[in-house]
C-alpha positions as CSV (number, residue, x, y, z in Angstrom):
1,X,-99.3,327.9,72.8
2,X,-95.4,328.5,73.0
3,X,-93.9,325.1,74.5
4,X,-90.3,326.3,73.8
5,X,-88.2,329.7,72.5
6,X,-84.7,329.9,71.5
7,X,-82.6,333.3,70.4
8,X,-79.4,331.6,69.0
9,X,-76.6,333.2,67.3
10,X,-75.9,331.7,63.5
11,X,-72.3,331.6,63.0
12,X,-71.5,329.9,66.4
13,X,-75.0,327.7,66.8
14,X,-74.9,328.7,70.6
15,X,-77.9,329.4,72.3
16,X,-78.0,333.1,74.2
17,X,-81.5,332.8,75.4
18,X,-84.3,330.4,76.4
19,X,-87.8,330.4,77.8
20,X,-90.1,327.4,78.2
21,X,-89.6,323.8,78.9
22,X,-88.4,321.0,76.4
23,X,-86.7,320.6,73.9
24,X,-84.3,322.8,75.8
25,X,-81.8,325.3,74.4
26,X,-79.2,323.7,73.3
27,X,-81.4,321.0,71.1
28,X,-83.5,324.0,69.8
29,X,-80.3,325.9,68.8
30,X,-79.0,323.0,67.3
31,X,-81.5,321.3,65.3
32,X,-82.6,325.3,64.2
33,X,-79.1,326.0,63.2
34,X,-79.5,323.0,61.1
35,X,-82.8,323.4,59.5
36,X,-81.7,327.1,58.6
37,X,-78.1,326.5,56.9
38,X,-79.9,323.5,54.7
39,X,-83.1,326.4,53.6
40,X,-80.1,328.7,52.6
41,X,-77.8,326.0,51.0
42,X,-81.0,324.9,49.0
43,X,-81.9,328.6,48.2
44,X,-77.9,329.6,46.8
45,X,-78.2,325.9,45.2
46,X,-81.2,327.3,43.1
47,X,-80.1,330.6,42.9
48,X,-81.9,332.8,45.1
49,X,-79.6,334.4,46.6
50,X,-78.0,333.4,50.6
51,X,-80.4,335.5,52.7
52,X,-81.5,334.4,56.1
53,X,-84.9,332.4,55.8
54,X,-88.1,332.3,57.8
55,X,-89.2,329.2,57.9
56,X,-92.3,327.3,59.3
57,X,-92.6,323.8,59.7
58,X,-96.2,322.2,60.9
59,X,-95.7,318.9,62.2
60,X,-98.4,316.6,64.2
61,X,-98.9,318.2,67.0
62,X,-96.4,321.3,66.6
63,X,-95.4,323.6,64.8
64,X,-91.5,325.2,64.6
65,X,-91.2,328.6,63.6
66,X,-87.5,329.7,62.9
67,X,-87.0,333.5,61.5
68,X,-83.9,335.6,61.5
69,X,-84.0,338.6,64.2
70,X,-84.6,341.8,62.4
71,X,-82.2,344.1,64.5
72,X,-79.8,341.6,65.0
73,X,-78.4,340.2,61.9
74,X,-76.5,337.1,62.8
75,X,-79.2,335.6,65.2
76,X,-82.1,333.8,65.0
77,X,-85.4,332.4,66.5
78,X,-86.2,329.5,66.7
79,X,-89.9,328.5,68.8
80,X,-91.8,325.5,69.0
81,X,-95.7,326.1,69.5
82,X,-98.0,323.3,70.5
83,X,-100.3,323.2,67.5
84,X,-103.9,323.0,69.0
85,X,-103.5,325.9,71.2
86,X,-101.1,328.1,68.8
87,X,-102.7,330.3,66.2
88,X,-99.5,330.1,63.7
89,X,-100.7,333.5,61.3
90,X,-100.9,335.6,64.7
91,X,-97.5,334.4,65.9
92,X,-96.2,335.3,62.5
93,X,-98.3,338.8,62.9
94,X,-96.7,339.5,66.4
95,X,-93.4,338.9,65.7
């Protein structure tokens, strides 16, 4: 169910790895780079402190799953999964 996966570092927005076909790595660094520093603007804005979120976002026919990298701080994931053949809760459980 993975259509596309992206490891991109946070400060820089560049993308250091990719598997899968479109959108391709630069667009998924780019647009997660995005969705993650407006979820942590939002989060210091309300006063819950500026950690790295994990986010999910179901959309019609996909879902994009963005999480930090836990022995990596400074880089994140960011996959999109094609919704009817993706089970999201055992993507989340085997990451």
């Amino acid at each position: 169910g993975v259509l596309s996966a992206c490891v991109f570092d946070l400060a820089s927005g560049q993308p250091l790895g990719h598997a899968g076909s479109r959108p391709g790595p630069d667009d998924l660094a780019r647009h997660g780079n995005a969705l993650l520093a407006a979820m942590m603007g939002a989060s210091r804005t309300m006063g819950l402190g500026a950690v790295v979120p994990e986010a999910t976002v179901t959309l019609g026919q996909h879902h994009l799953f963005l999480r930090p990298v836990p022995a990596h701080p400074g880089l994140a994931l960011h996959l999109v999964l094609d919704k009817p053949h993706a089970t999201l809760a055992l993507v989340q459980v085997q990451l």
